[in-house]
N, C-alpha and C positions, 0 to 999 in steps of 0.2 A: 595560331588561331586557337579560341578556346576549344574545350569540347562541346558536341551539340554541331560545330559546323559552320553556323550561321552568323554573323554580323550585322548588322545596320551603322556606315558612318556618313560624315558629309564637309562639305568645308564651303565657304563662302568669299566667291571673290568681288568686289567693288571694283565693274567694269568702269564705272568714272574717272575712277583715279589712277586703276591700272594695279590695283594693293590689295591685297588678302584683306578681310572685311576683320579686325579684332573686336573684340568686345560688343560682339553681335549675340543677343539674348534667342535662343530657343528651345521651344514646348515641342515635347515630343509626344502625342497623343495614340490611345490604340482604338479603333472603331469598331464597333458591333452594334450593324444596324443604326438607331436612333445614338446609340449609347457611345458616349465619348469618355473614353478615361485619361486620366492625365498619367502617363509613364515618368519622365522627367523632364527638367529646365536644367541646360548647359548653358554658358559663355562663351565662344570662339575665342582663342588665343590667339598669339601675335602673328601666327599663318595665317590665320581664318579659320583651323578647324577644331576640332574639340579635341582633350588631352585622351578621350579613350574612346571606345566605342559608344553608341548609343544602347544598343544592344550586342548582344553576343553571349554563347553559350547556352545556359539554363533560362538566360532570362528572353533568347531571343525565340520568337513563337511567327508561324506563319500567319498572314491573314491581313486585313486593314490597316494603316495609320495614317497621321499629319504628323507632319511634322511643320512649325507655323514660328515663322521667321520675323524678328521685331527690327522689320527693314527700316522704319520711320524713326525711333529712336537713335539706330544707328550712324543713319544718316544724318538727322540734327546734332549728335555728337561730335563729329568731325565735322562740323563747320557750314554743309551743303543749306543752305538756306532751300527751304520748303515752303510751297503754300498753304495755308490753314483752309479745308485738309489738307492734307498731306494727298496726292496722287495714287501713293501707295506707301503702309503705314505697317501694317500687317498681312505677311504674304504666307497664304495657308497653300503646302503643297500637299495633296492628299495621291497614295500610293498605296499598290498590293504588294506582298513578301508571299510569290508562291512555292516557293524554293528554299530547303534549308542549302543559303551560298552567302558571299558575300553583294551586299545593297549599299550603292555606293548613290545618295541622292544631294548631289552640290546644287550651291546657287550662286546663282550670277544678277547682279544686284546693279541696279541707277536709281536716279529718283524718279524717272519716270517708264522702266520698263525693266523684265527679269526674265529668266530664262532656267530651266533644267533639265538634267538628262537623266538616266541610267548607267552611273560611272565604275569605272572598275578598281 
């Protein structure tokens, strides 16, 4: 683990299929108040999760964030035919970091329903 302590990772699996979600786009945002910053945008790899952390170390900081999953793309990608809308297209998970530890925040992904937890 780096120094500083802390971490933020996540991975995403595609309960539909029973398969790690790959080349799943997500914005990692930090919240203050009104004010929304955008941190960064990974890709999911061929597990479903990201090649590093999202945060860790210097850059990881207590407090607010989203982290907002481009579940609709993913899922028109691989085939799942969707209705226009989409049911669910963009799944914003918003979350506290009050602990310098490891946050471990996965998703569980269909096209019509999702789910997360606090994983270790």
């Amino acid at each position: 683990m780096a120094s500083g302590g802390g971490r933020l990772t996540t991975h995403v699996l595609d309960t539909a299929s029973g398969r790690p979600a790959a080349g799943l786009k997500i914005a990692l945002y930090r919240l203050d108040g009104d004010d929304r910053a955008h941190v960064k945008s990974v890709t999911t790899n061929a597990d479903g999760r990201c090649d590093a952390p999202l945060l860790e170390g210097a850059d990881f900081a207590r407090g607010q964030y989203e982290l907002v999953f481009a579940a609709g793309d993913y899922l028109r990608g691989s085939g799942v035919a969707l209705p226009d809308p989409a049911f669910l297209d963009e799944v914003p998970i918003r979350f506290g970091m009050a602990e310098t530890s490891h946050y471990h925040v996965p998703l569980l992904i269909s096209p019509y329903g999702y789910s997360t937890y606090r994983g270790s």
